[in-house]
mmCIF entry with sequence, helices, sheets and N, C-alpha, C, O atoms, coordinates in Angstrom:
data_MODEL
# 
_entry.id   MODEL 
# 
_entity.id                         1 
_entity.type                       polymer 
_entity.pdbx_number_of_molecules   1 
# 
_entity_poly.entity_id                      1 
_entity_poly.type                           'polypeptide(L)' 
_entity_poly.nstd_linkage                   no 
_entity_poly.nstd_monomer                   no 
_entity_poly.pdbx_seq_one_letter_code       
;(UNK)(UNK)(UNK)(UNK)(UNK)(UNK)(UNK)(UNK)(UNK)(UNK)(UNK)(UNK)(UNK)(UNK)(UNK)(UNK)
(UNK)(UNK)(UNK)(UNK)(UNK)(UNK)(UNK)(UNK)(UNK)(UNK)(UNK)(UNK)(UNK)(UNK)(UNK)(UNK)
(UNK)(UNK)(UNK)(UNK)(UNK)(UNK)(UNK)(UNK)(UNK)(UNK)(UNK)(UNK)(UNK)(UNK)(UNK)(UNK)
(UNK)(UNK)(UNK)(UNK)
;
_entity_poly.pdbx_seq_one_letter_code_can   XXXXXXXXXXXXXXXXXXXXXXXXXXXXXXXXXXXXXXXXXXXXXXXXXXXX 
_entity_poly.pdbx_strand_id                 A 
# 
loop_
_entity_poly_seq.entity_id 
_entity_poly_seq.num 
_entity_poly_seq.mon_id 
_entity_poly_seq.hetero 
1 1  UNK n 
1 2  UNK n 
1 3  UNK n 
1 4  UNK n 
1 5  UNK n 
1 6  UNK n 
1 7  UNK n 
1 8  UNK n 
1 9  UNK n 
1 10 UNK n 
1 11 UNK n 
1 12 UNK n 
1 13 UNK n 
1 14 UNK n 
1 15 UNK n 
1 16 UNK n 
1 17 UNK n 
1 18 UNK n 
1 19 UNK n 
1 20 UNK n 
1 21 UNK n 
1 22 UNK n 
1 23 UNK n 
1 24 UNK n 
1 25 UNK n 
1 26 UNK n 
1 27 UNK n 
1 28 UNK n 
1 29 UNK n 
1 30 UNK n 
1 31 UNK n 
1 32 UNK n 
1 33 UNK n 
1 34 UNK n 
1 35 UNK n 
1 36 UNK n 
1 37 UNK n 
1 38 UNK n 
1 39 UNK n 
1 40 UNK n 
1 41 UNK n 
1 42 UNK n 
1 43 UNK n 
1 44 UNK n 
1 45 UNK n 
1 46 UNK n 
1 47 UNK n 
1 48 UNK n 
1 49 UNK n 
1 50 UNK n 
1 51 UNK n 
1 52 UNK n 
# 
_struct_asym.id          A 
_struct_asym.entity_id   1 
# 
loop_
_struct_conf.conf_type_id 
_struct_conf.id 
_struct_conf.pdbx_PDB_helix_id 
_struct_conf.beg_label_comp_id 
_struct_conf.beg_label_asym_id 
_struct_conf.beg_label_seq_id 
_struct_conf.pdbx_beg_PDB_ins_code 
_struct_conf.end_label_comp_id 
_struct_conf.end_label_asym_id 
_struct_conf.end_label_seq_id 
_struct_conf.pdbx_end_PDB_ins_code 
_struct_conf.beg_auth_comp_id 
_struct_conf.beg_auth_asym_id 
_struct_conf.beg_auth_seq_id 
_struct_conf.end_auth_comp_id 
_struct_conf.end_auth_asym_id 
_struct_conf.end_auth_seq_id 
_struct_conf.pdbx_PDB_helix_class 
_struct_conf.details 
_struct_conf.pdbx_PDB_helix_length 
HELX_P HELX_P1 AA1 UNK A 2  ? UNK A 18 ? UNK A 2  UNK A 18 1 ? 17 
HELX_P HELX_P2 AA2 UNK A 33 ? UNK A 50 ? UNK A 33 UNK A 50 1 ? 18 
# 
_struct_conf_type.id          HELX_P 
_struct_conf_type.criteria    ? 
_struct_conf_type.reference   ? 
# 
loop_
_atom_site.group_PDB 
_atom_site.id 
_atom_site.type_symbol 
_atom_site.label_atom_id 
_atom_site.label_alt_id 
_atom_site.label_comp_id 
_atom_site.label_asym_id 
_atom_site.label_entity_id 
_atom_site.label_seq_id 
_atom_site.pdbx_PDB_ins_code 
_atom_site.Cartn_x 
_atom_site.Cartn_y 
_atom_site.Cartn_z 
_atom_site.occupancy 
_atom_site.B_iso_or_equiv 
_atom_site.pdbx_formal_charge 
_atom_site.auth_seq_id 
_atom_site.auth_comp_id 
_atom_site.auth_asym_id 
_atom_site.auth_atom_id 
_atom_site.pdbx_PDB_model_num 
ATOM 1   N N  . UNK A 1 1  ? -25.695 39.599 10.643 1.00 0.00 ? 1  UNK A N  1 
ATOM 2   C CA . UNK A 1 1  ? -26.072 39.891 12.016 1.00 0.00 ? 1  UNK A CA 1 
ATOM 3   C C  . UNK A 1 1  ? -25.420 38.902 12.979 1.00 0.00 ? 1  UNK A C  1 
ATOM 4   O O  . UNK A 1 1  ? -24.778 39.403 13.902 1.00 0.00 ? 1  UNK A O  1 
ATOM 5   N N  . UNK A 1 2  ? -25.488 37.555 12.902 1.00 0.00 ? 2  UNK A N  1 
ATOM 6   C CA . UNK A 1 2  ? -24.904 36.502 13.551 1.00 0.00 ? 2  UNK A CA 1 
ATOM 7   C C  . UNK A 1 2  ? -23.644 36.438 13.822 1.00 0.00 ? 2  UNK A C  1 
ATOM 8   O O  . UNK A 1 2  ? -23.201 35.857 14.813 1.00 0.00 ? 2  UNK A O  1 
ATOM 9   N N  . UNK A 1 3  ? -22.835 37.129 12.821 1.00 0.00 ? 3  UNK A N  1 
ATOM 10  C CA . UNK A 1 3  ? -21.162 37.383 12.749 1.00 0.00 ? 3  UNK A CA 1 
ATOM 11  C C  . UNK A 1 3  ? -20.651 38.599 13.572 1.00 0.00 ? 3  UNK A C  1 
ATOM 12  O O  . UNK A 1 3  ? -19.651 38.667 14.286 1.00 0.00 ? 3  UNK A O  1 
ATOM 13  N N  . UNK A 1 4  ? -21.656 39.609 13.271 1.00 0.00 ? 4  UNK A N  1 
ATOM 14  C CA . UNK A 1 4  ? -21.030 40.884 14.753 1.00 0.00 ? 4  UNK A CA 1 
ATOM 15  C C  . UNK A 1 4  ? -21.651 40.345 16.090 1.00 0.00 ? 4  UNK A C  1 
ATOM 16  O O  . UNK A 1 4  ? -21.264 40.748 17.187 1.00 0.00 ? 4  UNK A O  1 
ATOM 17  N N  . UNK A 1 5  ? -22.684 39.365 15.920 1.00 0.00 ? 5  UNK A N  1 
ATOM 18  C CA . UNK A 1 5  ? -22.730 39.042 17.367 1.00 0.00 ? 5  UNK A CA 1 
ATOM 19  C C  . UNK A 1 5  ? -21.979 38.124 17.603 1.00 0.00 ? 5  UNK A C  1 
ATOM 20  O O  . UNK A 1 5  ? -21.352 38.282 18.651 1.00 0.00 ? 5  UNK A O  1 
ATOM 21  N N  . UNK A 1 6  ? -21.720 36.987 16.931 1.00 0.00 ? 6  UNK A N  1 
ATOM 22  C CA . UNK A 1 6  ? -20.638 36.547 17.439 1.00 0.00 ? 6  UNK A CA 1 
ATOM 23  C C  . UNK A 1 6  ? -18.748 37.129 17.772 1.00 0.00 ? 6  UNK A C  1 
ATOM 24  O O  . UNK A 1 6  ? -17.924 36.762 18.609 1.00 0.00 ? 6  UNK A O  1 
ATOM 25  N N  . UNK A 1 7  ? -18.685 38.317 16.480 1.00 0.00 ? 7  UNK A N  1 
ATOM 26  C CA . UNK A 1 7  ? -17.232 38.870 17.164 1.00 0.00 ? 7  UNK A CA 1 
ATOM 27  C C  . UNK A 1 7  ? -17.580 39.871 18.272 1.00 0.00 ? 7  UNK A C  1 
ATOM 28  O O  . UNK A 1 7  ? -16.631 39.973 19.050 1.00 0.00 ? 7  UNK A O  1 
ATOM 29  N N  . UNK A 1 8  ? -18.068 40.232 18.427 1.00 0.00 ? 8  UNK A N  1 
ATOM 30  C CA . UNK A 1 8  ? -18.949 41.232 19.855 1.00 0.00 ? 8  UNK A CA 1 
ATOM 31  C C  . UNK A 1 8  ? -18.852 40.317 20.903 1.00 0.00 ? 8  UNK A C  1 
ATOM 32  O O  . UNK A 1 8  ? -18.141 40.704 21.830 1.00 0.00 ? 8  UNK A O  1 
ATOM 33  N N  . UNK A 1 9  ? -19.490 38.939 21.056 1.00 0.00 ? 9  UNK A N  1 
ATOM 34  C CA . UNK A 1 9  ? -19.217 38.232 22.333 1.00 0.00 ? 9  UNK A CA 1 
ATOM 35  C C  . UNK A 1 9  ? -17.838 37.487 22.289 1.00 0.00 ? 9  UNK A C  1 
ATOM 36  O O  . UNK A 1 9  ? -17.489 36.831 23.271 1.00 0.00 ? 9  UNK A O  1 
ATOM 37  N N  . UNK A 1 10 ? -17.214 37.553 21.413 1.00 0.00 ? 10 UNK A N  1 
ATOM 38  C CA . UNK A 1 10 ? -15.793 36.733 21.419 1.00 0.00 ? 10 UNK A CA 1 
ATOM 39  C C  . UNK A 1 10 ? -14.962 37.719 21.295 1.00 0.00 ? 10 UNK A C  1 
ATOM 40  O O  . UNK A 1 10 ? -13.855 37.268 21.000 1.00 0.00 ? 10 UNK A O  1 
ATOM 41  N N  . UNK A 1 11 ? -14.963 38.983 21.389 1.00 0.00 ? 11 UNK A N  1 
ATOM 42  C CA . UNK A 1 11 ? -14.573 40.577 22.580 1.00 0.00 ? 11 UNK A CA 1 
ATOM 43  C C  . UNK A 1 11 ? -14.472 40.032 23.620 1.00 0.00 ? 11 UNK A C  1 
ATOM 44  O O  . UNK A 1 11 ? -13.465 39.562 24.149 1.00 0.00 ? 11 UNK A O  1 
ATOM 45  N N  . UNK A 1 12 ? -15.800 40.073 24.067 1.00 0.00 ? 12 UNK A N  1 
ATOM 46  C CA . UNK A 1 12 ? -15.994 39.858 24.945 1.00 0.00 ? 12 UNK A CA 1 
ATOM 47  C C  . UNK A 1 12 ? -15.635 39.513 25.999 1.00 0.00 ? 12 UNK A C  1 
ATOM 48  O O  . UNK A 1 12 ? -15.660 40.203 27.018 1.00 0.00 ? 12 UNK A O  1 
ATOM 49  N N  . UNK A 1 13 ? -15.035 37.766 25.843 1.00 0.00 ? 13 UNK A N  1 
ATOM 50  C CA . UNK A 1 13 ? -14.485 36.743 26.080 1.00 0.00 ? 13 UNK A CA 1 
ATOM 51  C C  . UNK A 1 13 ? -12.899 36.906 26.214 1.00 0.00 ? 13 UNK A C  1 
ATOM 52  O O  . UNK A 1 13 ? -12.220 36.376 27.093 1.00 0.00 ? 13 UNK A O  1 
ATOM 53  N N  . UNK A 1 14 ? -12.513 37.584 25.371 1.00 0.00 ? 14 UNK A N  1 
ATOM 54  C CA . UNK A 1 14 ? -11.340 38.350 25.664 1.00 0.00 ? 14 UNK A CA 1 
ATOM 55  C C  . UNK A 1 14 ? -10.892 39.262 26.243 1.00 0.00 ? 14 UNK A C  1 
ATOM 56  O O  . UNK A 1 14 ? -9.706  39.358 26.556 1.00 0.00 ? 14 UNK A O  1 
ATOM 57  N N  . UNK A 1 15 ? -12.125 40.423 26.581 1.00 0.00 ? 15 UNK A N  1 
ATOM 58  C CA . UNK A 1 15 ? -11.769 41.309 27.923 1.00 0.00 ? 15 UNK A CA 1 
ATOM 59  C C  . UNK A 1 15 ? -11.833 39.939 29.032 1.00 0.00 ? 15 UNK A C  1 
ATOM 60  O O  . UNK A 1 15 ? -10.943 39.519 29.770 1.00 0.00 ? 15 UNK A O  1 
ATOM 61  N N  . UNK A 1 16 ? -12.728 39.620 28.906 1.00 0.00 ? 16 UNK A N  1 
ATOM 62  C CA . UNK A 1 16 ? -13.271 38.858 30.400 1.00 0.00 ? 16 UNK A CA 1 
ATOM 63  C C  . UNK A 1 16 ? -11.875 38.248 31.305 1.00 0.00 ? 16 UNK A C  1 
ATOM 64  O O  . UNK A 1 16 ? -11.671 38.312 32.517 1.00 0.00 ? 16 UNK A O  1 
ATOM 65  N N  . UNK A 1 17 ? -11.004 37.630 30.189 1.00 0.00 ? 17 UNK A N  1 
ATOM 66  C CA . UNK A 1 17 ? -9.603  37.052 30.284 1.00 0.00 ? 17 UNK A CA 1 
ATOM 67  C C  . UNK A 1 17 ? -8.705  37.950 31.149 1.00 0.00 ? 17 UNK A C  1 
ATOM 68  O O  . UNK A 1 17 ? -8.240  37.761 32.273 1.00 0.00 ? 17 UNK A O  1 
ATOM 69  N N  . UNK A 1 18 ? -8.596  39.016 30.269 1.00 0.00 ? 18 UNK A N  1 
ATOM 70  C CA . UNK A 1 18 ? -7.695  40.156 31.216 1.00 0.00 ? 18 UNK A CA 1 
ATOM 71  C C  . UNK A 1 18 ? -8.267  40.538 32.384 1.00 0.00 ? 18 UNK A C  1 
ATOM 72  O O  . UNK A 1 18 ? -7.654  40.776 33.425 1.00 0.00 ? 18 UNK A O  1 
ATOM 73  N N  . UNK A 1 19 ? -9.501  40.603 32.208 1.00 0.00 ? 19 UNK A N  1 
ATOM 74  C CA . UNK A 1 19 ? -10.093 41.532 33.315 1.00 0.00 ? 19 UNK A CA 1 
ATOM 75  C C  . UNK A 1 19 ? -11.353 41.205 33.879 1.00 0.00 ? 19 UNK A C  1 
ATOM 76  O O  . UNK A 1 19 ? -12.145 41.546 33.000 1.00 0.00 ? 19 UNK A O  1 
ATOM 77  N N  . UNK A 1 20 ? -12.127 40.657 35.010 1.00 0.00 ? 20 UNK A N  1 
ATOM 78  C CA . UNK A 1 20 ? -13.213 40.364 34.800 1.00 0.00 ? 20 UNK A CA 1 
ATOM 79  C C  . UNK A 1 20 ? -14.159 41.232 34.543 1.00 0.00 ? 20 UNK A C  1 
ATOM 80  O O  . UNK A 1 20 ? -14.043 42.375 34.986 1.00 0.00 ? 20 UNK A O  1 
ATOM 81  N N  . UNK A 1 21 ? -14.965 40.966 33.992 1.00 0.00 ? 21 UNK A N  1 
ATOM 82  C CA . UNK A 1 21 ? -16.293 42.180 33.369 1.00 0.00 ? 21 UNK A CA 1 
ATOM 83  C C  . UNK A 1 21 ? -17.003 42.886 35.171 1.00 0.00 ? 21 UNK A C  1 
ATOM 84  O O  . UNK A 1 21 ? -17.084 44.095 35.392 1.00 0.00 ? 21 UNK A O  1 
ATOM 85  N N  . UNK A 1 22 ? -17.321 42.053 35.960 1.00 0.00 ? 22 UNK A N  1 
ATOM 86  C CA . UNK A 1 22 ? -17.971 41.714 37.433 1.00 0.00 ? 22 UNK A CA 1 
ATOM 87  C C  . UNK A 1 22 ? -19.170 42.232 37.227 1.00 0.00 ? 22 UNK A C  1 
ATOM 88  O O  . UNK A 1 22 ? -19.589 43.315 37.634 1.00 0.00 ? 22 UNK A O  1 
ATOM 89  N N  . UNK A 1 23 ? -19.962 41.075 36.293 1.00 0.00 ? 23 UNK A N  1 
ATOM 90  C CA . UNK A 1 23 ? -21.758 40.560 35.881 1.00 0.00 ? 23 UNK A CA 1 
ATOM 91  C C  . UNK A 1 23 ? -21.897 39.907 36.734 1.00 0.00 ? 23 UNK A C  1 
ATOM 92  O O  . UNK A 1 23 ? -21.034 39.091 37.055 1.00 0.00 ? 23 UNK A O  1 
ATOM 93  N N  . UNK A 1 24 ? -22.875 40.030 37.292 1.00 0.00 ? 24 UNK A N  1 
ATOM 94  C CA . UNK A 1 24 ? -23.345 38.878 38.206 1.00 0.00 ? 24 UNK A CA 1 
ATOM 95  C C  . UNK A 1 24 ? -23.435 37.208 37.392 1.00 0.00 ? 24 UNK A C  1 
ATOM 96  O O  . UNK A 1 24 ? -24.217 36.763 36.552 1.00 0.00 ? 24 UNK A O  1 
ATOM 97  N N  . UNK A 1 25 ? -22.361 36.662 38.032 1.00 0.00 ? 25 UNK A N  1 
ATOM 98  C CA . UNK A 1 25 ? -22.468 35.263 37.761 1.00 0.00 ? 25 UNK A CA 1 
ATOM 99  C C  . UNK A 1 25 ? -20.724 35.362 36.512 1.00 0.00 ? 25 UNK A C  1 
ATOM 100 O O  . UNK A 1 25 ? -20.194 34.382 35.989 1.00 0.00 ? 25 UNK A O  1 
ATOM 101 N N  . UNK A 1 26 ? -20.351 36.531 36.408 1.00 0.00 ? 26 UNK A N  1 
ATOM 102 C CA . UNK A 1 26 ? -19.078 36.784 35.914 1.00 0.00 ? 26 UNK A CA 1 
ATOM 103 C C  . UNK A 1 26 ? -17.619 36.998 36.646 1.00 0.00 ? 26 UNK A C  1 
ATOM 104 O O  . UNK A 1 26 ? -16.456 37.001 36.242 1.00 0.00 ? 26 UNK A O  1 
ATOM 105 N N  . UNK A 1 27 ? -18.011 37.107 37.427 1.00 0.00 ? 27 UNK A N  1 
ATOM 106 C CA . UNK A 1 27 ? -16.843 37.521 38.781 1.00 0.00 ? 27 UNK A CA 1 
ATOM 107 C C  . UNK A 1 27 ? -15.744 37.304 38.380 1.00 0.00 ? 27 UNK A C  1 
ATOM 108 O O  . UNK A 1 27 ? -15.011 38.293 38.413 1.00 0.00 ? 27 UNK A O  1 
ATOM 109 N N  . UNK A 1 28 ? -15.063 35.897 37.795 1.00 0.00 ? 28 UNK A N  1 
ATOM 110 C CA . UNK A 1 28 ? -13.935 35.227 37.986 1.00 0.00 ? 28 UNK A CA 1 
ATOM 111 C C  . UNK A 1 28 ? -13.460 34.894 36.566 1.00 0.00 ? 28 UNK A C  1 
ATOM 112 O O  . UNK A 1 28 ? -14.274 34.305 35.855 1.00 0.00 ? 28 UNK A O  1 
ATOM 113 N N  . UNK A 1 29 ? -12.239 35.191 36.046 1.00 0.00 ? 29 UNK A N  1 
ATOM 114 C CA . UNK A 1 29 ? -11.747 34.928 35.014 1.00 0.00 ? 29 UNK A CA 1 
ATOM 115 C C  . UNK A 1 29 ? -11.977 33.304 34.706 1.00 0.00 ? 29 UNK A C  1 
ATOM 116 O O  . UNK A 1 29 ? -11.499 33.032 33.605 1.00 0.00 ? 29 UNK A O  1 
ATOM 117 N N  . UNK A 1 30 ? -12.447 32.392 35.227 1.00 0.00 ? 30 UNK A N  1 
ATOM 118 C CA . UNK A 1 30 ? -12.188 31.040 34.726 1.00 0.00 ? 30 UNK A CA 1 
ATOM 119 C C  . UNK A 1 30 ? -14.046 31.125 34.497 1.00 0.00 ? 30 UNK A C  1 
ATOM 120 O O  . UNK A 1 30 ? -14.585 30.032 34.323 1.00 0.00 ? 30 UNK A O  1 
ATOM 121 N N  . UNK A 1 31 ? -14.792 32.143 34.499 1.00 0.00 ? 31 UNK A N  1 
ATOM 122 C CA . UNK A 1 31 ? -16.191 32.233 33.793 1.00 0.00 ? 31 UNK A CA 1 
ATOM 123 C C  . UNK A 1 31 ? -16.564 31.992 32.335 1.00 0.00 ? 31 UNK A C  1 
ATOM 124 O O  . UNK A 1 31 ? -17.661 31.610 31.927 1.00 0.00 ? 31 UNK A O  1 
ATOM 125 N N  . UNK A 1 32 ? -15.425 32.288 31.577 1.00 0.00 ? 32 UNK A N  1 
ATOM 126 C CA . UNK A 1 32 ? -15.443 32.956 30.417 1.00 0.00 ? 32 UNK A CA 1 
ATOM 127 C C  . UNK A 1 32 ? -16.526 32.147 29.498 1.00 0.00 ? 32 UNK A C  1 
ATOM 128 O O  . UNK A 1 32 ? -17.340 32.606 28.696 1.00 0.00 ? 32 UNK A O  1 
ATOM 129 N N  . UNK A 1 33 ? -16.282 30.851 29.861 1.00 0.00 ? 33 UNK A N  1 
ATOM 130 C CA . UNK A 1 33 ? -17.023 29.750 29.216 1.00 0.00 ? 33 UNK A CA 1 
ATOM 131 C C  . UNK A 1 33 ? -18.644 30.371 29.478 1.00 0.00 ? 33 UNK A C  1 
ATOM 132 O O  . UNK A 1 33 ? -19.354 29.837 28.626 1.00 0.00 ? 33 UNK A O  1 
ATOM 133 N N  . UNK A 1 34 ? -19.109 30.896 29.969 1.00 0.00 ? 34 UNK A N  1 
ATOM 134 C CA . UNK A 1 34 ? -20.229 31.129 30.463 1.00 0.00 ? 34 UNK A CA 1 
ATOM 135 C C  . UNK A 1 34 ? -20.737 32.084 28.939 1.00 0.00 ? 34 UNK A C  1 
ATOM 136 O O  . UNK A 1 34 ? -21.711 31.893 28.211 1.00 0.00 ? 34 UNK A O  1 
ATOM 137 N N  . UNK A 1 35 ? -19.648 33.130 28.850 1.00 0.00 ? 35 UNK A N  1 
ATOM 138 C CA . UNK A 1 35 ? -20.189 34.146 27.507 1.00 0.00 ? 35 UNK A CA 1 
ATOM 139 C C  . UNK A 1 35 ? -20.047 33.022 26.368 1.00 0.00 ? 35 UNK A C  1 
ATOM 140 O O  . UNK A 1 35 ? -20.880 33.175 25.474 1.00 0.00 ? 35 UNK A O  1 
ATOM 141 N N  . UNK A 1 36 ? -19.310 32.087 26.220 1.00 0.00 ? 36 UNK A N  1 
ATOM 142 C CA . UNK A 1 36 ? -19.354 30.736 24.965 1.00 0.00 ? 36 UNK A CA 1 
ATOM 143 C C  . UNK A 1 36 ? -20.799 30.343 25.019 1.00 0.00 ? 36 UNK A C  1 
ATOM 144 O O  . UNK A 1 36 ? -21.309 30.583 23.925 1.00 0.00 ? 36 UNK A O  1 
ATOM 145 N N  . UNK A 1 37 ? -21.592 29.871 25.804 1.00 0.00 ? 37 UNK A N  1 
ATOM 146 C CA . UNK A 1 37 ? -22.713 29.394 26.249 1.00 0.00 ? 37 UNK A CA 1 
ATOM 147 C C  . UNK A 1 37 ? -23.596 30.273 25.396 1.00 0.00 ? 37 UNK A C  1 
ATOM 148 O O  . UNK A 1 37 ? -24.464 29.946 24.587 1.00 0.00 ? 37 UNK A O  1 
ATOM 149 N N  . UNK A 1 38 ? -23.093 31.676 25.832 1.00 0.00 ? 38 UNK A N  1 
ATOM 150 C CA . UNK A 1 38 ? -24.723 32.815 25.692 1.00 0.00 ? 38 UNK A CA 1 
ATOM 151 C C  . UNK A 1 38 ? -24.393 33.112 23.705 1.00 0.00 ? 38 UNK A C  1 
ATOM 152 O O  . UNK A 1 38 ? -25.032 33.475 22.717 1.00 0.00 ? 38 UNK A O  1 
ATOM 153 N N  . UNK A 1 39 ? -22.997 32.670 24.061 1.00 0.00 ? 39 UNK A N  1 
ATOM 154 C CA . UNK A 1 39 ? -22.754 33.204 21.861 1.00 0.00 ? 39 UNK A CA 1 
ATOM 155 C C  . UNK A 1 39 ? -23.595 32.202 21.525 1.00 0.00 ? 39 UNK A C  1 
ATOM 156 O O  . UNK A 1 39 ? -24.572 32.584 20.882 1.00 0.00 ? 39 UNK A O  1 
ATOM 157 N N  . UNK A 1 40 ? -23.535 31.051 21.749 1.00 0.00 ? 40 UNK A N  1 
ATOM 158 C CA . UNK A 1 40 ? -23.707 29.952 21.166 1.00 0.00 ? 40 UNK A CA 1 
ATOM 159 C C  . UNK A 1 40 ? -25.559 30.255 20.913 1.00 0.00 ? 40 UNK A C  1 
ATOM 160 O O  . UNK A 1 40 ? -26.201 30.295 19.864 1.00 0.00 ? 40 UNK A O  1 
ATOM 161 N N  . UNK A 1 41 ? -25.993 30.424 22.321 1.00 0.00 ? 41 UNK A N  1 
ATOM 162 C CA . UNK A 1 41 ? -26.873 30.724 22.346 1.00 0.00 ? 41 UNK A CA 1 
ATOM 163 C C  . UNK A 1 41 ? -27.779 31.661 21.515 1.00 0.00 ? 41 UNK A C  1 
ATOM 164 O O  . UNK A 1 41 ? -28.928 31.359 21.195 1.00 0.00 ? 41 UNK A O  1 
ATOM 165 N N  . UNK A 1 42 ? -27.241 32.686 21.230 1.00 0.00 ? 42 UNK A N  1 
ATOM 166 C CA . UNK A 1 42 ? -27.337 33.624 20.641 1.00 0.00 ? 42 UNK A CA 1 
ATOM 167 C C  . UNK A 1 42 ? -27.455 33.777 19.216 1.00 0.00 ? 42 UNK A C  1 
ATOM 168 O O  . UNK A 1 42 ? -28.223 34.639 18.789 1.00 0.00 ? 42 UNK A O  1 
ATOM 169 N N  . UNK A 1 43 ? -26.735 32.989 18.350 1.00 0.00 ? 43 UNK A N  1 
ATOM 170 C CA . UNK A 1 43 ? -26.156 32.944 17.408 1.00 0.00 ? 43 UNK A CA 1 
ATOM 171 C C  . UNK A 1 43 ? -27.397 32.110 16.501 1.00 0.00 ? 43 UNK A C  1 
ATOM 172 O O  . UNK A 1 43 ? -27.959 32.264 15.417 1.00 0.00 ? 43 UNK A O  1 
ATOM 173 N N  . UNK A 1 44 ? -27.463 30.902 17.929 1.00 0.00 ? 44 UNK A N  1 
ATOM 174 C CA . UNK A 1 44 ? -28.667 29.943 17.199 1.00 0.00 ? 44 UNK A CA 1 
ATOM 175 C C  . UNK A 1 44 ? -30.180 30.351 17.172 1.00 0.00 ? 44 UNK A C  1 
ATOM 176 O O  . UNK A 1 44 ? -30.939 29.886 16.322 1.00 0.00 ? 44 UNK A O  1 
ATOM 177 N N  . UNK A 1 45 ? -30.684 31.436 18.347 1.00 0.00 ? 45 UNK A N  1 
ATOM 178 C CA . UNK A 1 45 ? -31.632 32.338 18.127 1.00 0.00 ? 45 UNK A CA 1 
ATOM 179 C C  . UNK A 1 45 ? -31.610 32.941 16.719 1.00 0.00 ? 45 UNK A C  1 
ATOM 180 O O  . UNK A 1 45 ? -32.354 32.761 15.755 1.00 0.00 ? 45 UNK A O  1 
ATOM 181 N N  . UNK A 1 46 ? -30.784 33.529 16.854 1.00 0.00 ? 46 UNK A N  1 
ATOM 182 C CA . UNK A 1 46 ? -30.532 34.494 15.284 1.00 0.00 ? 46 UNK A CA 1 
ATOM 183 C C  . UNK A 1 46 ? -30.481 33.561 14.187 1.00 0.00 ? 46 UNK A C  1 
ATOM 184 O O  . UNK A 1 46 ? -31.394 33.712 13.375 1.00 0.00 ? 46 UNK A O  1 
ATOM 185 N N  . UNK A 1 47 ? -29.662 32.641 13.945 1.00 0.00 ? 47 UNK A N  1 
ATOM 186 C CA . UNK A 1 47 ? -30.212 31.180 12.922 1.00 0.00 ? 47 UNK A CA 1 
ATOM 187 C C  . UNK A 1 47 ? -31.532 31.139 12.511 1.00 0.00 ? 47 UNK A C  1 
ATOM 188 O O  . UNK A 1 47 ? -32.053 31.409 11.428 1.00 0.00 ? 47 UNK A O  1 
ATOM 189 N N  . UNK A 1 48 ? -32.003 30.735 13.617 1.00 0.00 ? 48 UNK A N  1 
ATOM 190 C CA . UNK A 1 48 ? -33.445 30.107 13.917 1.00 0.00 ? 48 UNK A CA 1 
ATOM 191 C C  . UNK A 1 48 ? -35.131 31.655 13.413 1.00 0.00 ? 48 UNK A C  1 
ATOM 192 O O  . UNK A 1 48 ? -36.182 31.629 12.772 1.00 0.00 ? 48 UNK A O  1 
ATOM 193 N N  . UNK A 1 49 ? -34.607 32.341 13.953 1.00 0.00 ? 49 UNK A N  1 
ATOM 194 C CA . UNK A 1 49 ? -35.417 33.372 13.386 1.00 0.00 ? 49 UNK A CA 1 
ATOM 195 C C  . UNK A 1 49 ? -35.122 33.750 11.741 1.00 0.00 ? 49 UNK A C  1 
ATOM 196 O O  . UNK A 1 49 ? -35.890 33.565 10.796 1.00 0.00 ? 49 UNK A O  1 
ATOM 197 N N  . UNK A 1 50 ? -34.223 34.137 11.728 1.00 0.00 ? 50 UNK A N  1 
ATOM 198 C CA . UNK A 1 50 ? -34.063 34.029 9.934  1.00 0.00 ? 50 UNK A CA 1 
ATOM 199 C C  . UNK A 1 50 ? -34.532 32.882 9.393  1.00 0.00 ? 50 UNK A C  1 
ATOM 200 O O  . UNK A 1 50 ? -34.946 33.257 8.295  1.00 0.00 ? 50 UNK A O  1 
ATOM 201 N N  . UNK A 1 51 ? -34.687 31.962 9.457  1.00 0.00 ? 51 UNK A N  1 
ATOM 202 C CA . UNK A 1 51 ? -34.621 30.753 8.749  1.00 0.00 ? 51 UNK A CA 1 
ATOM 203 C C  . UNK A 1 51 ? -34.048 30.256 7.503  1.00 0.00 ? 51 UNK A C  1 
ATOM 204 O O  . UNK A 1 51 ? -34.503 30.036 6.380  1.00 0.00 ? 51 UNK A O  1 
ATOM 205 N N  . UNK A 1 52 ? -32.720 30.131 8.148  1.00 0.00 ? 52 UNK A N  1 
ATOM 206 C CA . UNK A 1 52 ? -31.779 30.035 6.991  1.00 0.00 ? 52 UNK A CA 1 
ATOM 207 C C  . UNK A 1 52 ? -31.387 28.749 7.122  1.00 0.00 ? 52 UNK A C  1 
ATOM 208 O O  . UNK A 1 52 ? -30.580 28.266 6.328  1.00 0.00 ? 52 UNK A O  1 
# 
């Protein structure tokens, strides 16, 4: 589960590059770091609930 969410937001991160997504608080290609934040985020939720 942790691995398609992480290649799903690191997509992501790669449209965002070409193109901006325009999320609120996404506007600008130099955002991208922002979806790094929410993987990271994300990833360690999903960690943390499994308890692995």
């Amino acid at each position: 589960m942790s691995k398609i969410l992480l290649l799903l937001i690191l997509a992501m991160m790669i449209v965002h590059l070409i193109k901006p997504l325009g999320l609120p608080g996404l506007k600008r290609r130099s955002d991208f770091w922002k979806l790094a934040l929410i993987a990271l985020a994300a990833v360690s939720l999903t960690i943390l609930l499994r308890g692995e």
